[in-house]
N, C-alpha and C positions, 0 to 999 in steps of 0.2 A: 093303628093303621095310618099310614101318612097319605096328605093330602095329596093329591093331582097337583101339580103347579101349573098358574092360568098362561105361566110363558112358554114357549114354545119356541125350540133352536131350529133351524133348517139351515140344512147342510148344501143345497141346491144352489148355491150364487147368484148372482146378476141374473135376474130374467131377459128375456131377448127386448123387450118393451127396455126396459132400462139399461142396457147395453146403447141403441139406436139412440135415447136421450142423450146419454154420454155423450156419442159420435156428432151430434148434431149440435150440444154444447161446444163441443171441443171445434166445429167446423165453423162456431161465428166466431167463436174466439180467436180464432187462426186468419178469418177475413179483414177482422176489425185489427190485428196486431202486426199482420204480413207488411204491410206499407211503413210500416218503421220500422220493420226489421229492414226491409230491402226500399231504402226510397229511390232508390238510383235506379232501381228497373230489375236486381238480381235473377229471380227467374225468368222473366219478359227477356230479359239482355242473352240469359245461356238459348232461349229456346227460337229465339231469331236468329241467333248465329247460328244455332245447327239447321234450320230450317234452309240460310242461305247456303250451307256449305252442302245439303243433299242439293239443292241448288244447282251450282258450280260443278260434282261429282254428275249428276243427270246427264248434262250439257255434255260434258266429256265421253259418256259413256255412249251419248247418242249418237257423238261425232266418232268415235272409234266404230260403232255397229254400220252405220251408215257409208261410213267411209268418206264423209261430205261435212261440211264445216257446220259448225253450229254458233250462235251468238245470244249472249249473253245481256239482257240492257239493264242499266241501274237507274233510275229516276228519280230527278230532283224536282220539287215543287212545295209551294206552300199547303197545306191543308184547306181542303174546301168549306171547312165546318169551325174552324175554330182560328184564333192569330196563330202564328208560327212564333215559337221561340228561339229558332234557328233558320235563316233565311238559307236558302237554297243546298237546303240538306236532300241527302237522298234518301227517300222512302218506300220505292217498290222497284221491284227486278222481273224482269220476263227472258223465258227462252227462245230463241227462236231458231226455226232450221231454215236449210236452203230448199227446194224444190225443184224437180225438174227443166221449170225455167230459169234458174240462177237466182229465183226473190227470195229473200227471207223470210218467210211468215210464222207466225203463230203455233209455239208446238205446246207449251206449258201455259197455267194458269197465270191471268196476272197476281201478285203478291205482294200485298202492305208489309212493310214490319209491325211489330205490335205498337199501339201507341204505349210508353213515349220514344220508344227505341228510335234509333236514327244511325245512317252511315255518316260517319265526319263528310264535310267535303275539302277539308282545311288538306291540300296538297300535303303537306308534312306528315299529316298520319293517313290518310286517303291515300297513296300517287296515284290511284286508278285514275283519280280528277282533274289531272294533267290529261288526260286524255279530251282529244274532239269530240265537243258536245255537239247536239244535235235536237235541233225542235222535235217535240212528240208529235204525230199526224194526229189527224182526226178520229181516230179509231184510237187513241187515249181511251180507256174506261169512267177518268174523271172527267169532274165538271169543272177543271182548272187547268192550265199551261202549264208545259211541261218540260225540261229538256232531258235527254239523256246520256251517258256513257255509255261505249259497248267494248266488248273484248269476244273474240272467238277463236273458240276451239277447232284445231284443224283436224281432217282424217286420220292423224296418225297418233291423237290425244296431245300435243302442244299447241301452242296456243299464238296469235299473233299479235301480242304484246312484245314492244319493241326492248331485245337484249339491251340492259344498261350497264353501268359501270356494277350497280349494284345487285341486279343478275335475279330481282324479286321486285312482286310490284304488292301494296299492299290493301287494304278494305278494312278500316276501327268502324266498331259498332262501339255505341255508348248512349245514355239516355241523355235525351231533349233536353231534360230538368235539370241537368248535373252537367250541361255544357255551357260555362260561363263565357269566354273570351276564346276567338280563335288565337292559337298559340299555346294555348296550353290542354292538358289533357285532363279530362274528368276521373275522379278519385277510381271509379271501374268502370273497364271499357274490358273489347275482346279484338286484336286484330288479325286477321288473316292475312296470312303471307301466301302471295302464287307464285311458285316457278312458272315462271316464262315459257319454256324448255320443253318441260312434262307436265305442265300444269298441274303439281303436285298440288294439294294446301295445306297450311301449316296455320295451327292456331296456338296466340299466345294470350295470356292475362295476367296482370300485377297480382304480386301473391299477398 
């Protein structure tokens, strides 16, 4: 008669308990490794650029339903909390519409980039920043000074960004961290191109 054997095969896999270990190995692993796979900002950088381009599309869609102009501000300022590593970058955007009386007010949330994301303000990859700037009033959400650029969208979805030779105007996001010298461009960045015209947008990135 042969013995029983004290080992025992189970055919059943991973229990759900050691599946969740896995997951949750694999989730520090990925926290502690993520910043040097992407020190330049990679997903931070894709998920502000799309946050501002639903942004940009909102404004327009509002100005088309409305049939009344909408505007757009971008905001430059230092951080209240920490030094700036690029002085008078642009850090948050707000929509705003016209009203009944001709004021612009408040239609969208206001909105940071993530840190260390930042709009260049260096004219060359910006032109937005060629545009007249504009002290923030007192109704800023920060606790620091601020100025702005605006651009707006008119009733008919174009925009009143002055036609140039060059017939686009443009908006480089790129991180804080990986912007050394104005004049030159950070290793990744993402720009958006606005037609003027139709206020199409058009994004491009270094491959």
């Amino acid at each position: 008669m042969r013995r029983p054997s004290s080992y025992t095969h189970s055919d059943k896999g991973f229990t759900l308990v050691e599946l969740l270990v896995v997951i949750m190995v694999l989730t520090i692993l990925l926290a502690v490794v993520a910043p040097t796979l992407y020190p330049d900002g990679g997903p931070k950088l894709e998920g502000s650029t799309s946050l501002l381009v639903s942004e940009i599309s909102a404004a327009q869609q509002l100005a088309l339903r409305d049939k009344s102009p909408t505007e757009l501000r971008l905001y430059s300022f230092d951080p209240p909390s920490r030094q700036a590593l690029v002085s008078r970058a642009y850090r948050a955007y707000q929509t705003f519409r016209r009203n009944e009386e001709g004021q612009f007010v408040v239609h969208s949330n206001f909105t940071t980039l993530e840190d260390p994301i930042i709009i260049l303000s260096d004219s060359q990859f910006s032109s937005i920043a060629d545009l007249e700037s504009q002290e923030a009033g007192d109704d800023f959400p920060l606790d620091t000074r601020a100025r702005y650029v605006a651009f707006r969208f008119n009733g008919d979805g174009s925009t009143n960004l002055p036609k140039s030779s060059s017939d686009n105007w443009f908006i480089t996001l790129a991180s804080e961290t990986s912007y050394s010298a104005e004049g030159s461009l950070p290793p990744d960045f993402i720009t958006l191109q606005i037609d003027p015209v139709n206020g199409r947008v058009r994004t491009f990135r270094p491959e």
